[in-house]
N, C-alpha and C positions, 0 to 999 in steps of 0.2 A: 486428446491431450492438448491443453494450452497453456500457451506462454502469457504473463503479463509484468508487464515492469514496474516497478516498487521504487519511491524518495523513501531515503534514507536518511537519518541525521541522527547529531550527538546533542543529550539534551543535556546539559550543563546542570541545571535543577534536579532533578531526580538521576543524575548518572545513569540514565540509560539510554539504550537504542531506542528509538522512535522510526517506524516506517510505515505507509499509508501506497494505495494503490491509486493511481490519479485515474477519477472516473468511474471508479466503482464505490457507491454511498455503502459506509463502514465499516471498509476495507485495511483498518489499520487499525492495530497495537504496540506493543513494547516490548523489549527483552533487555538482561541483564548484560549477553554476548551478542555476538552478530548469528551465531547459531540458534541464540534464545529465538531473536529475533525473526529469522527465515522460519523455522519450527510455526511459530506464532502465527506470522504473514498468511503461511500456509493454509493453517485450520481455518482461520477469520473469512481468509480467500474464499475456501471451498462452501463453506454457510450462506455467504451472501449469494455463490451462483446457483444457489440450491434456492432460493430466494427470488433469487431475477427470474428463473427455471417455472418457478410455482407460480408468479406474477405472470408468465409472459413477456415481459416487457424486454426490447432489444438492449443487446449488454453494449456501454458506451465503446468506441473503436479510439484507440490511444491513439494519438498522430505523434508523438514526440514533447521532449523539454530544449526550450532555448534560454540561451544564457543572455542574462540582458544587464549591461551596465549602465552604473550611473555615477553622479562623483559622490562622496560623501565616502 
């Protein structure tokens, strides 16, 4: 079993949840709730490692998000 952490956001254009895996190439869909959404994350999730799995190739190692300001 593994963990991987998931950006989240509200897309004002189509009202829905938008969430993407940083690191893993397409690792991301949409749901109507935040449950649609995790549900979704999920399945998307498990295909691609079946993918990286078939490839061979090493799965990317997340190191974190940092918050970066600016003015504007």
């Amino acid at each position: 079993m593994r963990t991987f952490a998931a950006y989240l956001e509200w897309d004002p254009d189509t009202q829905m949840y938008v969430g993407f895996v940083p690191g893993i190439s397409g690792a991301h869909t949409q749901g109507k709730t935040l449950d649609e959404l995790h549900k979704n994350l999920k399945e998307v999730l498990e295909l691609c490692l079946e993918e990286y799995r078939a490839s061979g190739e090493e799965l990317p190692r997340f190191v974190g998000l940092q918050q970066i300001e600016v003015a504007g």
